[in-house]
Structures are given as structure tokens and as C-alpha cells.
N, C-alpha and C positions, 0 to 999 in steps of 0.2 A: 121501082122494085118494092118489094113488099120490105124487106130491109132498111132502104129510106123512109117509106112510110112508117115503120115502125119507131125510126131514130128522130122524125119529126112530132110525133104524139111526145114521145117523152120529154123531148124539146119544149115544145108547149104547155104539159103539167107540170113543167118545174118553173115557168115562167110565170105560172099562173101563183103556183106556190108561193113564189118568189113576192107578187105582187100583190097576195092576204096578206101574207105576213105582214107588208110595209103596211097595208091600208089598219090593221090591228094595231099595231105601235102607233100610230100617228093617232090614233084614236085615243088612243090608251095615255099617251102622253098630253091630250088637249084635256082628258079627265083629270089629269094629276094637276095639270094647271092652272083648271080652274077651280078645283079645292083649295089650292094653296091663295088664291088670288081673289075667288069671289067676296063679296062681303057679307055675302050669307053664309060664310064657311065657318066652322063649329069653333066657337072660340070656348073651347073647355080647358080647364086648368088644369089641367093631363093630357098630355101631350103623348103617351107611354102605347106601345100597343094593345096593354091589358091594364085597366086602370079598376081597382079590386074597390075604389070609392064610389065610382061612378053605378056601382050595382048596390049600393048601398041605400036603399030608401032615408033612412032614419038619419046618414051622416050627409048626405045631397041638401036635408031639409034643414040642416039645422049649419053648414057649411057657407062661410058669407064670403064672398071674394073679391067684393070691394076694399076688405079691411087692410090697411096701407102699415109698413112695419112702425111701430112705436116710435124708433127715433132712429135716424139715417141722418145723411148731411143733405136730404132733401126733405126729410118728415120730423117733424120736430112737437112739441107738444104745445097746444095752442093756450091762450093766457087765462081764457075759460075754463082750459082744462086744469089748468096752472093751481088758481082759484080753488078748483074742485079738491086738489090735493093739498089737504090744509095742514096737513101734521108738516109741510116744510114751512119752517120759521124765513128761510132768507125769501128773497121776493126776486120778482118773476125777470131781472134786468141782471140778476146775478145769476140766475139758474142760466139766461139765453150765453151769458160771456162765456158758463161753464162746459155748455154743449160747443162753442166756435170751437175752444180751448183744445176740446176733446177731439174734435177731426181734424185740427191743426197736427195733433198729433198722430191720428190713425187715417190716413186719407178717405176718400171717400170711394167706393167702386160700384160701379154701373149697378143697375137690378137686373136679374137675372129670368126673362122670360120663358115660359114651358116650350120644350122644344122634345122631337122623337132622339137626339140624341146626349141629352139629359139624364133620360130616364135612368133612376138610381130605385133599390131598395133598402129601405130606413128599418133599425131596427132602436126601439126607444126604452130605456133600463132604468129604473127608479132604484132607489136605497131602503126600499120595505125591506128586504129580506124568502119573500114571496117566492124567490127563485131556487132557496138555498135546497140542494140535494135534486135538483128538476134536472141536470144535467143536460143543460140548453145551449152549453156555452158553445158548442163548433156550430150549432143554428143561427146565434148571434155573430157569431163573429165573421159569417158566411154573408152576410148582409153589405151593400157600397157603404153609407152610411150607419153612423154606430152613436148613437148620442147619450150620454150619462149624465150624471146631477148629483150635487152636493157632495157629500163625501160618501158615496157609493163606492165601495172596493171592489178592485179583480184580484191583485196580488191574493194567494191562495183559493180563489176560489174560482180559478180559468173554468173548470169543468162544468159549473154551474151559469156563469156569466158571461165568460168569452175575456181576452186580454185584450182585445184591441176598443181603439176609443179612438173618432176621430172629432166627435165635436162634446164638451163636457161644460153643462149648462149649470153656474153656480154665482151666488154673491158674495160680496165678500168676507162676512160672517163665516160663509161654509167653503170658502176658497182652498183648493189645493194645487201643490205644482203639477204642471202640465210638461210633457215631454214635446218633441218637437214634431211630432205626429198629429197632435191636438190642437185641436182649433177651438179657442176660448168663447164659450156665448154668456155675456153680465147680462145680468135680471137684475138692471138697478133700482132699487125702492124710494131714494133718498140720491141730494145733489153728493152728500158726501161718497157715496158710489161709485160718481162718474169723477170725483177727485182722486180717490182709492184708484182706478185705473189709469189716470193720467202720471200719478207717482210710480207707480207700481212700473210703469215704463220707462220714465223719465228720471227723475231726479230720486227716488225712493223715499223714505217713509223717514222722518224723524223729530225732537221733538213732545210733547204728549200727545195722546189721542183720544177725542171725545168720544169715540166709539170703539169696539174692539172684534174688527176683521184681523185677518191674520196679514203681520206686514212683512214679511219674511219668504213670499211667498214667489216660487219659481216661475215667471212665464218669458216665453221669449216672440218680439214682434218682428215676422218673417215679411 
């Protein structure tokens, strides 16, 4: 009857439908696969779906991504380099005790490869003063990442800066307390630096001091 025949066509084009579909996903999924697995697959240090560097001529050409962090409990600074950095009086067998000392204290944790679910927005605040009356701060503070330096202020000036800080990059010359939201970055210049932080967590400051960082100063290790 022409009603069977009618009920069999539709039968048919949904079977067929049925069976793009699949043959599309399986396609689609061996694409995915071999992106993530080829070894020609694009090893770019943005990982992000919109990577606002990667369009940048001037910052691609001048951007080096070999360069390994300064000092980790796997990167450390070589005796060459040691050498180079001459304003340090002590020598290069007390500088190496001072760095063990120092991740005996602060452990050490993994490095953190670029990945799509990473992807954060930084927003970076100096202590010029550049900002003041720009009225930026719910722009800044609207950012994952928040990084500050030295003794750059928010208190009274949210409007222009933003209150929030999650990483606040300082020595200890220009060190201030840190709340438990902030995550400390030292820009050490000198070994007595990376002692300055080992006290600072430990045992604290007492004594004379041949140099004058602040030793009074609030951080807590989480």
C-alpha cells in the first residue's frame, strides 16, 4: 500500500541520517585526535582559544620560550653565572646551601604546562601613579589574575586600581604584608634575600641587620 511504502522511505532517511551522523563524529573525533597526538601539532605557549600575543608581530619576535624560570628546585643559577654576579661577596658553595635551605623550606611543585583549561586573564599594576583618577579599577579587578609590585597602594584608591591582588611582586627593601589571598613573588637581588625569606617564615628576624628590608613583615605560608 502506498502507506507502507510511505512508512518505509521515512524508515530509510532516518537510517541514513542516522548513519552521517555517525560517519561525521568519527571523523571528527579522529581530527581531534590526531591534533592532540601528532608531533607536528602546534606546540604554542597559548594554549587559550584567543591568544591576543600570538597576533602581535613585534611581541612573537622579540618573545623567547626557551628561557627556564631564574631559580626553582629544579633551575638554579649556574657558577658561571654565579661568577657574573660579582657584587655577591659570599662564594658560590654558600649561595648553593642557601638555595637547598630555601626549598627545604618552601617545597617544591610541578611546572605548570599551557593547557585550554588554564587559560586566565592577567592584568599587571606598577606604582607610577599613571592610573590615578583613570577610573580602571572594576576593569582591573575584572581580570583572573591581578599582579602588583613594591608598595603600590589600593586602600583608597579601588576606583582607580581595583582592591583585589592575587599575586604582589616585591623585595624586601619594598616588602609589605600580604593577606591570605596573595600569593608572594621575591625578586631576589642578593643571597641575603633568599635568607630574608627563609626567616621571614621560620624562625624571624633578630639581632643586627646589615641591610634594611622590613622585618616585621606579615606573610603567611599556605
Amino acid at each position: 500500500s502506498s502507506m507502507g511504502k510511505k512508512y518505509r522511505q521515512v524508515r530509510m532517511f532516518i537510517l541514513l541520517l542516522c548513519v552521517s551522523v555517525f560517519v561525521v563524529l568519527r571523523e571528527r573525533v579522529a581530527e581531534v585526535s590526531l591534533e592532540n597526538f601528532s608531533p607536528f601539532h602546534d606546540t604554542s605557549s597559548c594554549a587559550c582559544g584567543k591568544c591576543l600575543s600570538e597576533d602581535d608581530v613585534w611581541f612573537t619576535q622579540r618573545f623567547n620560550k626557551s628561557v627556564e624560570p631564574f631559580l626553582s628546585a629544579k633551575h638554579s643559577l649556574s657558577e658561571a653565572a654565579f661568577r657574573w654576579w660579582k657584587l655577591e661577596k659570599r662564594n658560590f658553595i654558600y649561595y648553593s646551601a642557601t638555595v637547598d635551605n630555601l626549598f627545604k623550606t618552601f617545597p617544591a611543585t610541578p611546572d605548570v604546562e599551557a593547557s585550554s583549561d588554564r587559560c586566565r586573564t592577567c592584568a599587571v599594576v606598577g606604582n607610577s601613579g599613571n592610573l590615578n583618577g583613570s577610573r580602571y579599577g572594576p576593569l582591573i579587578d575584572f581580570h583572573d589574575v591581578i599582579i602588583r609590585m613594591n608598595t603600590g597602594r589600593t586602600k583608597g584608591y579601588e576606583a582607580d586600581v581595583g582592591k583585589r591582588t592575587t599575586h604582589h611582586v616585591m623585595y624586601p627593601e619594598s616588602a609589605v604584608d600580604l593577606d591570605n589571598t596573595t600569593h608572594l613573588v621575591l625578586v631576589p637581588f642578593k643571597i641575603q634575600d633568599l635568607e630574608w625569606l627563609i626567616k621571614a617564615f621560620t624562625t624571624g628576624f633578630s639581632g643586627i641587620q646589615l641591610f634594611s628590608p622590613r622585618n616585621d613583615v606579615s606573610i603567611q605560608l599556605d
